[in-house]
N, C-alpha and C positions, 0 to 999 in steps of 0.2 A: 504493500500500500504506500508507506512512505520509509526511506533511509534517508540515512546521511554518514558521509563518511570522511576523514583526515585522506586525500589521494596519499602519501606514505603508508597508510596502514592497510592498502590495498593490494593484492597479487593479481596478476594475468592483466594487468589494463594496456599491456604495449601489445596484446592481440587483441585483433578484431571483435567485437561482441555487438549483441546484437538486444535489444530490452524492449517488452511494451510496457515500459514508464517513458515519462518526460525528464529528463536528465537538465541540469544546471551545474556548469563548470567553473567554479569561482577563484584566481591565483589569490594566495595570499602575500606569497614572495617567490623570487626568481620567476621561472619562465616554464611554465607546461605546453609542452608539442600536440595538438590532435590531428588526426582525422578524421573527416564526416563524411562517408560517401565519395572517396575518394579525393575529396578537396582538404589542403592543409591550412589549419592555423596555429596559431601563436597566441599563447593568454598571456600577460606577464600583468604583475603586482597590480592588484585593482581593476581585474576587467574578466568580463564573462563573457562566458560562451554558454546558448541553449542549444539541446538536442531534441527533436522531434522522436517520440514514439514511433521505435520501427527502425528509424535509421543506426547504420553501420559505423560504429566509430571506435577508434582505442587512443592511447593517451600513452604519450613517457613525458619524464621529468627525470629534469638531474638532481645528483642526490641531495640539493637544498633546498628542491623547491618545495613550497609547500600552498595545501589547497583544500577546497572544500569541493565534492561532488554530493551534489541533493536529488535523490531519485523520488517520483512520485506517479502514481497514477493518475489516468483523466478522471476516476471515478472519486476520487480522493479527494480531488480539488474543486470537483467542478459540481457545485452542487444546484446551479441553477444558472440560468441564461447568460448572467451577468460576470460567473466565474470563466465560462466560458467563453465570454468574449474578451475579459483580463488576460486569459494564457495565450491568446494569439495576438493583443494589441501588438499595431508594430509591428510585425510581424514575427513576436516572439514562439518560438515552438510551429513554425510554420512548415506546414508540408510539401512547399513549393523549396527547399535546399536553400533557405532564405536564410540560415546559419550567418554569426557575425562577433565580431570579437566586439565587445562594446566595453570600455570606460564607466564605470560608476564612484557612486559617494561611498569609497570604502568602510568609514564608519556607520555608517549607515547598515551596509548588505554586510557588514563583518558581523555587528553587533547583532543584526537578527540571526544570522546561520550559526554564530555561536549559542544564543537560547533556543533556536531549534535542536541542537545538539543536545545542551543541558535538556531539555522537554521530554526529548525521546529515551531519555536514557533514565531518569527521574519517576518519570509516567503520573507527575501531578494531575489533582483535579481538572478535569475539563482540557487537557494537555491536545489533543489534537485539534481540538477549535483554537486555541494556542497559535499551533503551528500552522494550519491552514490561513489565520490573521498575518504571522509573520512572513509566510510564502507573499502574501496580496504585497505585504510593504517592501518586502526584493524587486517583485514586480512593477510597481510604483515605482522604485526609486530607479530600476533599467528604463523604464518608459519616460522618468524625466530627464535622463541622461539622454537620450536619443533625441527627445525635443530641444533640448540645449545645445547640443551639437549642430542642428538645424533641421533634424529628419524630417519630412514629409508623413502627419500625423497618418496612421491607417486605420478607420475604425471598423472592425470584423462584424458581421450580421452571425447571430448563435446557430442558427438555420445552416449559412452554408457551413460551419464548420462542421455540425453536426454529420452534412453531407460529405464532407474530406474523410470523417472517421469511418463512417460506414464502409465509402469506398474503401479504403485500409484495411479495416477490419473485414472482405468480403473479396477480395482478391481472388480465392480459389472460386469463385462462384460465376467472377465473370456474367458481372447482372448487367443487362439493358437500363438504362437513363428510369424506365417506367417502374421498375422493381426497386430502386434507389425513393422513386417519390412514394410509391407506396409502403416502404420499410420509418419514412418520415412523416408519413400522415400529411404528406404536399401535393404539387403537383409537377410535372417536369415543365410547364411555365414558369413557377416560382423559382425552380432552380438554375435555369435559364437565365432569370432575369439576375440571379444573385451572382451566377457564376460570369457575367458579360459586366457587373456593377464592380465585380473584387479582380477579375481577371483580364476581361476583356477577351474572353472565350466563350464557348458556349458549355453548356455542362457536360456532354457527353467528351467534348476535347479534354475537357477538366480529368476526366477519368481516365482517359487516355494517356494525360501527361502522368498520372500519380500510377499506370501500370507499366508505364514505360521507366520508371523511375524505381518501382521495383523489379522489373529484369534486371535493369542493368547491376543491383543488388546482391541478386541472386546468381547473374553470371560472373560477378566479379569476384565474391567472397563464399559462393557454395560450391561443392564439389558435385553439381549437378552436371547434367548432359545438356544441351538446349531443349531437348524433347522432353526432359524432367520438369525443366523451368515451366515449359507451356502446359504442363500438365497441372503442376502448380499454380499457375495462373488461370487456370477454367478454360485452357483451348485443349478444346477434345482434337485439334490438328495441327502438329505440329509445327506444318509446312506453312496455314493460315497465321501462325505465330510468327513466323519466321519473317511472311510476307508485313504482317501487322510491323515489327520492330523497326524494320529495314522503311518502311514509310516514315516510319518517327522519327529515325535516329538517323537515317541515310546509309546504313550499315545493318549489316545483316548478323545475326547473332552471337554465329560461328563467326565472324571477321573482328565483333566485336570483343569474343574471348580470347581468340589468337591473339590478336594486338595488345593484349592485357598480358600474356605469358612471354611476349615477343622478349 
């Protein structure tokens, strides 16, 4: 449901792993290395990095650094519209690889992931209404850093996000746009309109982009075949998979795993 851990007190994080929680990378000194889906960054003293549910990442550090990682689930956090729309402000925990190394008020996000620390280990009264409070004010304090910096506010509608997790969480199923609005009690007009209002896509591309984005996942970091992968992903045809990726990406599966072991 929820961790938190010292990144020193941690084993296996320089391999790849994979979690459906929402992960939060916090340096507290020196310099942590990750990766996310193949993309690298750099956290150093006072600056985060969020991880989206799902995605592929592992982490080294040398031996002074030090850091906090705060694992959590959506269910944990998100107990109504409005938590929901806090974990993507900005594009925090985005499932568009919208990943970023941001600058904050270190006293601020030190001081809260320290009493989330002391909370979960303690387990006072009322202690995860606690830390779900302390999560909102990390969050807060990344969203005002990002506004001070100059970013361009984003504000997320609970509806589509709702729709990104589904899609996520329904990959082997390989649902049509119409089983996604009936799984949300909408309609695939409403998601239409949400996914052309946040994307400027339509929603069926929306899906398209978020399973194209788990191939490349799965062919990068599984020891699957391509014909596994598609299998994994709801194409009962291999070949249809093959044809699907290679429209997406301009690269065909098998080109795009070769070139990864090249």
């Amino acid at each position: 449901m929820i961790t938190i851990n010292d990144v020193e007190n941690i084993a296996g994080l320089d391999q790849p792993r994979r979690i459906m929680k929402y992960v939060l990378v916090y340096c507290v000194s020196g310099k942590l290395s990750m990766t996310i889906d193949e993309r690298e960054f750099h956290v150093a003293a006072g600056q985060v990095i969020t991880i989206t549910s799902g995605q592929i990442h592992s982490l080294s550090r040398p031996p002074k650094a030090k850091g906090y990682i705060l694992e959590f689930t959506l269910d944990f956090f998100c107990k109504d519209d409005t938590d929901i729309e806090l974990i993507f402000h900005n594009g925090l925990f985005c499932h568009f690889a919208m990943n970023e190394v941001i600058s904050v008020d270190k006293a601020v996000v030190e001081a809260q992931l320290k009493s989330i620390e002391e909370e979960l280990l303690n387990k006072p009264y009322q202690y995860l209404i606690s830390v779900h409070s302390r999560i909102e004010l990390i969050l807060v304090a990344i969203n005002r850093a990002k506004v001070t910096r100059g970013d361009e506010i984003w504000k997320p509608d609970a509806l589509f996000l709702k729709f990104l997790e589904a899609v996520r969480n329904n990959f082997e199923h390989n649902y049509p746009l119409s089983q996604f609005a009936e799984l949300l009690g909408t309609t695939e007009l409403k998601l239409n309109e949400l996914a052309k209002l946040h994307t400027g896509k339509t929603a069926q591309n929306v899906i398209y982009g978020l399973v194209t984005s788990e191939a490349k996942r799965l062919l990068t970091y599984g020891n699957l075949s391509v014909k596994e992968v598609a299998y994994q992903l709801g194409f009962n045809d291999p070949f249809y998979f093959s044809n699907f990726f290679k429209k997406q990406t301009k690269s065909s599966p098998k080109q795009y795993k070769e070139r990864l072991t090249a």
